[in-house]
N, C-alpha and C positions, 0 to 999 in steps of 0.2 A: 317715497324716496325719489328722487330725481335724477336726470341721467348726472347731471354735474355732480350729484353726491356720491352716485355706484363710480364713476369712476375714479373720485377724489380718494374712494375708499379701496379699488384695485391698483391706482399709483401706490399707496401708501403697502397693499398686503403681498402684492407681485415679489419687491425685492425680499420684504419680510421671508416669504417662503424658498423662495430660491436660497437668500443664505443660511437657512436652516437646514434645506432640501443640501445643500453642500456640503455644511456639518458634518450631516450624515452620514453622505455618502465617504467623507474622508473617515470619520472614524472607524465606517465599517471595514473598510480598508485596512486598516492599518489592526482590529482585530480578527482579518484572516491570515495580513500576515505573521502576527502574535499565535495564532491558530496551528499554523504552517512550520512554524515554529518548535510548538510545544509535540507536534505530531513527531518530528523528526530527532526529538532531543531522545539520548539513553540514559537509562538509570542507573543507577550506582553501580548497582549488582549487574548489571550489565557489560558495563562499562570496566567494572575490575575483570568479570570473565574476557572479555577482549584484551585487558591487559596482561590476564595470563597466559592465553594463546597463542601472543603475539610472537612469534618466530624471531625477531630480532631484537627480543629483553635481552636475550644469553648476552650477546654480543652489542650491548648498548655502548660499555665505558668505553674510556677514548687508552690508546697507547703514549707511553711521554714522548714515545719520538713523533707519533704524529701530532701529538699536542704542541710539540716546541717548535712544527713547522709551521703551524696555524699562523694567519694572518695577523694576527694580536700577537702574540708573542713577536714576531717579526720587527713588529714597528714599537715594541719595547724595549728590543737590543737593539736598533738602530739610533733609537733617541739616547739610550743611554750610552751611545758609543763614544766618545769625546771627539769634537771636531779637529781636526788640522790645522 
């Protein structure tokens, strides 16, 4: 083999590997942070226990008066109010 052929054949495999050698490296990436992910996620049973514990279920619903002072409501008596 000839030097003109080894390097005809390291032009041609140089990028070959580098863009596979990047592939790689993104995919693996992207399943640590798929990884990172699944580490931090609760399960069901988990997750309803948090939701029974949670101190402010009792007290979740809204009151009408504070509901009719809400921002929405506001700007739905105001359109509906007939102009002058």
């Amino acid at each position: 083999m000839s030097i003109a052929n080894v390097i005809a054949l390291l032009t041609l495999c140089v990028p070959l590997v580098l863009s596979v050698t990047t592939a790689a490296v993104r995919i693996c990436s992207k399943l640590e942070k798929i990884s990172a992910a699944l580490e931090n996620m609760v399960s069901r049973n988990e997750c309803n226990a948090l939701r029974e514990a949670c101190p402010l279920k009792k007290n979740s619903y809204r009151k009408k008066a504070s509901a009719s002072r809400s921002p929405a409501a506001a700007a739905r008596r105001k359109s509906s109010m007939p102009r002058v």
